[in-house]
N, C-alpha and C positions, 0 to 999 in steps of 0.2 A: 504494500500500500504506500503511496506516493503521500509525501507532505503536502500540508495545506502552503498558499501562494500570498503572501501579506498584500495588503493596496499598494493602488499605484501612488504615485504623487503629488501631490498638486498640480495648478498651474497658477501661474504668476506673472501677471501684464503690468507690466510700468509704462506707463506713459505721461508724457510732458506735451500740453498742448498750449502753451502760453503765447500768447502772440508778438511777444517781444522777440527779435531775432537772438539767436545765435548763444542762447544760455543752455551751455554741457550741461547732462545727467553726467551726476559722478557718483560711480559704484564702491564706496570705502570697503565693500568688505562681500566674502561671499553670497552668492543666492544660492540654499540647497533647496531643491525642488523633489528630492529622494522618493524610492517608493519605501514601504514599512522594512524595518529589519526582519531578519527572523527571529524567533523566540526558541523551537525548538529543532533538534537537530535534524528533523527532517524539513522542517518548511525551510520555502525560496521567500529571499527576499522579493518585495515589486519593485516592479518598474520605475524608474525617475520618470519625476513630472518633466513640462515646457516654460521654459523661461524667456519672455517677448520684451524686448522693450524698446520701442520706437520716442525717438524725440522731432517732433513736427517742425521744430524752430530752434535746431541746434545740434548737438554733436555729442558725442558720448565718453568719457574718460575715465580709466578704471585704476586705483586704486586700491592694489594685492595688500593686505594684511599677511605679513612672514609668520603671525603664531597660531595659525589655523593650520589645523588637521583635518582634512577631505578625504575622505575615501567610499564606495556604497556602501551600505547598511551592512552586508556581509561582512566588508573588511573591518567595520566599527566592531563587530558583536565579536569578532572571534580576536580582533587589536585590545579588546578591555576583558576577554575572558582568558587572555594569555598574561595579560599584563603590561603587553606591549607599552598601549599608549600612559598608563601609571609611571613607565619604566622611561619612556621618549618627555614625557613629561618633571619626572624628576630630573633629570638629566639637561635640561634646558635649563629650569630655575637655577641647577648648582651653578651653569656656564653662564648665566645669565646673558640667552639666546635664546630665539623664539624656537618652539618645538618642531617647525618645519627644517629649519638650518640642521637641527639633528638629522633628521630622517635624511637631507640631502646628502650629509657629510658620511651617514651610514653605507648609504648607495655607491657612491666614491670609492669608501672603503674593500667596500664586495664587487662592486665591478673592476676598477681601477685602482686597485692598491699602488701603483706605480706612479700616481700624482701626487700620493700624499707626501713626501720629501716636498715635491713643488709648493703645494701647498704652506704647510709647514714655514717652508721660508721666505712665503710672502710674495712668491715667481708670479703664483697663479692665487687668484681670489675664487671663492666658489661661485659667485656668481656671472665671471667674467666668461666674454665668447671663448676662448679656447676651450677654459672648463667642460661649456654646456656645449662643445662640438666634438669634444673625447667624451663626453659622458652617450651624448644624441647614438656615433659611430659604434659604440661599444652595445650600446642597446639596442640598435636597429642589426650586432651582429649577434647578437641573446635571439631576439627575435625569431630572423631568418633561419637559425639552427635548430627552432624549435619548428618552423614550418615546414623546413627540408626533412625534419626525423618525421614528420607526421604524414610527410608525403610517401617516405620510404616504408610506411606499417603496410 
């Protein structure tokens, strides 16, 4: 017998219809539009909602907040039932760093051990282009080798 299948997500329309020209929506911080987690070990989480946002008379400009942790409902239920995000979290206040720089610098670590020297001494920054063009290369080669082994079953 198959788990049950949690709701979808919302949906979420922003809209700016002011007749003054050319005043940005500005986005400070994420919109999650998730479908529900799961609760038990057989159900699927849902579906994510739609997120629309039209500006009639201007332009739109987005503003990342670095101490969010995003992931779907899945990755949240089994990130706080491992400890994960407890562990990504403490770990940030001690370095006093926002808990996404963890998780990046984790990645790094497990893909690219071989920047961390660079890093380290200040060569490379994690957020600079080299970084995220050795990180993008290294994961677009994760990828492909999982699609070539699935081509090969």
């Amino acid at each position: 017998m198959s788990g049950a299948v949690t709701g979808a997500g919302g949906e979420v329309l922003i809209r700016h219809t002011n007749t003054v020209a050319n005043k940005a929506i500005t986005l400070g911080a994420a919109i999650v539009a998730s479908g529900g987690a799961s609760v038990e070990s057989g159900d699927t989480g849902g579906v994510g909602g739609v997120v629309t946002i039209l500006n009639d008379s201007g332009s739109l400009a987005e503003t990342s907040r670095r101490d969010t942790l995003v992931c779907s409902p899945g990755c949240r239920v089994k990130a706080h039932r491992s400890g994960g995000a407890v562990e990504v979290r403490r770990m940030a206040a001690s370095a006093r760093v926002a808990p996404g720089l963890i998780v990046r610098c984790q990645a790094i670590k497990m893909m690219r051990p071989d920047l961390g020297e660079r890093l380290r001494s200040g060569e490379l920054e994690i957020d600079d282009a080299e970084t995220q063009r050795e990180m993008g290369k290294s994961l677009w080669a994760l990828v492909q080798a999982q699609i070539d082994a699935k081509a090969e079953e």
